[in-house]
C-alpha positions in Angstrom: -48.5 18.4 -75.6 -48.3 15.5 -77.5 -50.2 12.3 -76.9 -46.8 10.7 -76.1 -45.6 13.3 -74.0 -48.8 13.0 -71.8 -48.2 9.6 -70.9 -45.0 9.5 -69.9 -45.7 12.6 -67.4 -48.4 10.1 -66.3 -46.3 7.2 -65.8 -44.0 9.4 -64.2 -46.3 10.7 -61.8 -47.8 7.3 -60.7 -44.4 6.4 -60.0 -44.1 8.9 -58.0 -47.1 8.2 -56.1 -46.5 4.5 -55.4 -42.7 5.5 -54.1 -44.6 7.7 -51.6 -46.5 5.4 -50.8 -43.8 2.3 -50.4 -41.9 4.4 -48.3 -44.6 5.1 -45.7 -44.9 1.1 -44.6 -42.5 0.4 -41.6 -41.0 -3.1 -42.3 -40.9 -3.5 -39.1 -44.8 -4.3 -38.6 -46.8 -3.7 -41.7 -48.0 -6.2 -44.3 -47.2 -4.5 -47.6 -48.9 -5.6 -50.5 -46.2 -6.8 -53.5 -47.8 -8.5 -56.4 -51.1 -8.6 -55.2 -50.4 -9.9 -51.9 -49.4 -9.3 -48.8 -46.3 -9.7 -47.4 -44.2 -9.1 -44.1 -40.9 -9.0 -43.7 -38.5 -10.3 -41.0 -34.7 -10.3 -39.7 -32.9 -13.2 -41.5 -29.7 -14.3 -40.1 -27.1 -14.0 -43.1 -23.2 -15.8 -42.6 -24.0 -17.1 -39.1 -25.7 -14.3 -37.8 -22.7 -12.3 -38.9 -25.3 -9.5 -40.0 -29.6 -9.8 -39.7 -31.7 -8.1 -42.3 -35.3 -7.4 -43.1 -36.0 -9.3 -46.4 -39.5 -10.5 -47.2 -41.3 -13.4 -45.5 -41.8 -15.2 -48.7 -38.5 -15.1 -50.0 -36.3 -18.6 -49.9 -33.0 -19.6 -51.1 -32.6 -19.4 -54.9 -31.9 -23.8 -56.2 -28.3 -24.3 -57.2 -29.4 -25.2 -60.7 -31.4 -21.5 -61.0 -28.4 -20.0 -59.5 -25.9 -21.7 -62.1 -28.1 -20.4 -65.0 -28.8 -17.1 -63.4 -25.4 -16.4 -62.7 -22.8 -17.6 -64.9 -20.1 -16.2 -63.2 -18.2 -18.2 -60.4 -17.9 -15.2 -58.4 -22.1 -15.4 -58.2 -23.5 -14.5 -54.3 -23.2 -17.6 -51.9 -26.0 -16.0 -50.2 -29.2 -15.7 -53.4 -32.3 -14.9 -51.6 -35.1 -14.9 -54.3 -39.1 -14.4 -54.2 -41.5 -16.6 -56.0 -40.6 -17.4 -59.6 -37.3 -15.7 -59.1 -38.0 -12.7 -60.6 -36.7 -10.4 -57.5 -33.3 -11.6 -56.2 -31.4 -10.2 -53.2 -27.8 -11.6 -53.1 -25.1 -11.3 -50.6 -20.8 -11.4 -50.0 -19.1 -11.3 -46.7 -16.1 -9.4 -46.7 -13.2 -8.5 -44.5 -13.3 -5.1 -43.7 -11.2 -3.0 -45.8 -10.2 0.7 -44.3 -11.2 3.6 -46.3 -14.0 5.6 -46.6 -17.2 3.1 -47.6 -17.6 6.2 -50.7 -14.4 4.8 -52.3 -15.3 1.4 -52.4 -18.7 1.4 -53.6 -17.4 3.7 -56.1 -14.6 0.4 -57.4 -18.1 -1.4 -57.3 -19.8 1.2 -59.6 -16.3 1.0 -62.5 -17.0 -2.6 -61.9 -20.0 -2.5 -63.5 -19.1 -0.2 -66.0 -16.3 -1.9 -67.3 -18.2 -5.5 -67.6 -20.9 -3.5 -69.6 -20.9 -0.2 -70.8 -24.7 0.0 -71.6 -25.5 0.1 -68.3 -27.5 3.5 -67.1 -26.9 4.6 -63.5 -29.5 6.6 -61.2 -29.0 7.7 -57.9 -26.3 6.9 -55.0 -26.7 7.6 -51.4 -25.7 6.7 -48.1 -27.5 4.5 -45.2 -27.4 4.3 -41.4 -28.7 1.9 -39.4 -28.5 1.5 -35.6 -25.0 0.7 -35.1 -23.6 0.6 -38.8 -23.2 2.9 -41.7 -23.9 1.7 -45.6 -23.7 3.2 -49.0 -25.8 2.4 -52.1 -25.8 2.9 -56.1 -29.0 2.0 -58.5 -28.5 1.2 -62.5 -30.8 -0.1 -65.1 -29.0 -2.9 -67.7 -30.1 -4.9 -69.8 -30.9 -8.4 -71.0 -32.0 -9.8 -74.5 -35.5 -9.2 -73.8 -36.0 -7.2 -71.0 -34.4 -4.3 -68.6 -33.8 -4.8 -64.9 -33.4 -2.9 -62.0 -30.3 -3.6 -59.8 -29.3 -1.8 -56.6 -25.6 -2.5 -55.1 -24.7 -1.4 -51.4 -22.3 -2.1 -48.8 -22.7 -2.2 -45.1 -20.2 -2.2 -42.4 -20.0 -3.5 -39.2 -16.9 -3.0 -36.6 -15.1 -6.4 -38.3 -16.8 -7.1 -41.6 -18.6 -5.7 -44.5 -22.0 -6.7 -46.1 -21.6 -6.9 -50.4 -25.2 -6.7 -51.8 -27.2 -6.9 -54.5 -31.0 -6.5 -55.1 -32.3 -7.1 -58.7 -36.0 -7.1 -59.9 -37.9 -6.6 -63.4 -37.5 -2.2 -64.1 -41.3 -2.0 -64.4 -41.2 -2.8 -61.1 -38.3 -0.7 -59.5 -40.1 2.0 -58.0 -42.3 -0.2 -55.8 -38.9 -2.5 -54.3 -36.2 0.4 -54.5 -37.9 2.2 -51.4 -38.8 -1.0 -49.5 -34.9 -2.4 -49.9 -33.7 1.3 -48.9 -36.1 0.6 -45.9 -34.3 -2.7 -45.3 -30.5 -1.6 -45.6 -31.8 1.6 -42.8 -32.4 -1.7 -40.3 -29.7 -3.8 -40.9 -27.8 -5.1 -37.6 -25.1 -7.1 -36.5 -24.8 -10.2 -34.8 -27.5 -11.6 -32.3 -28.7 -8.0 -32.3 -30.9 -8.2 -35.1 -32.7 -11.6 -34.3 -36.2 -11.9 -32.7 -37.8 -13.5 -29.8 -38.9 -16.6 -31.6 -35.7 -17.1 -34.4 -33.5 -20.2 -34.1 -35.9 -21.4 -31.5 
């Protein structure tokens, strides 16, 4: 085996490992260490408590101005949830719900992205429930001028509405968020449901 060949099976293995081990923390209750700390997450209210989800506790609304340079588009998420120095972004659309099977319209979401840009590399899709909801999910690598990220797009739907998302980190970091945000989207609720004792208080 060539010197090459042994470190990617390395690389591959300790990313193997740290998935494992990502998916083992409850977000309901553990601290999990990101970057060298350790962070919590908790239910955050998203379009007037239209849906709740589990994003991390040190994660804040991405400034307009970041927001405008991050997202040229008009069409960029109303909701932008970003971590410090904005390098992992969750952002969000509410939608009317459309009937159909949720398959078919993340799959218009996946020729989305393939018709903007070409280049892009897809992974994995699946599907998520939570307690009273169902969601689906798709994972692709594109790239920038000087690096590759790491986006994850999914859908959630409640009885009236749907939940449009989008998570987005560095790709050298993917395989510590994609099970944590899988986590997430499995604990997404509704309405008033999905808020705790001491929120809006």
């Amino acid at each position: 085996m060539k010197r090459e060949d042994f470190v990617d099976v390395k690389i591959i293995q300790l990313q193997e490992i740290y998935q494992n081990m990502a998916a083992e923390y409850d977000l309901l209750v553990d601290e999990i260490p990101i970057h060298r700390q350790k962070v919590r997450f908790r239910y955050l209210p998203l379009f007037d408590e239209t849906f709740c989800m589990l994003i991390p506790e040190n994660f804040a609304s991405m400034p307009e101005e970041a927001a405008k340079a991050r997202y040229i588009s008009r069409y960029r998420p109303p909701v932008i949830l970003t971590g410090p120095g904005y390098d992992e972004n969750f952002g969000f659309h509410l939608l009317e719900n459309e009937k159909g099977e949720l398959s078919r319209l993340i799959g218009q979401m996946k020729e989305t992205v393939k018709r903007h840009a070409p280049e892009t590399i897809f992974y994995e899709e699946g599907m998520v429930m939570s307690a009273d909801m169902e969601g689906c999910w798709f994972d692709y690598k594109n790239f920038t001028l000087d690096e590759e990220t790491y986006n994850m797009q999914f859908l959630v739907r409640s009885d009236s509405k749907l939940l449009a998302g989008t998570f987005n980190c560095r790709m050298r970091f993917y395989d510590m968020w994609k099970p944590l945000v899988l986590q997430s989207l499995s604990f997404v609720k509704s309405g008033k449901k999905g808020r705790t004792s001491d929120e809006g208080e």
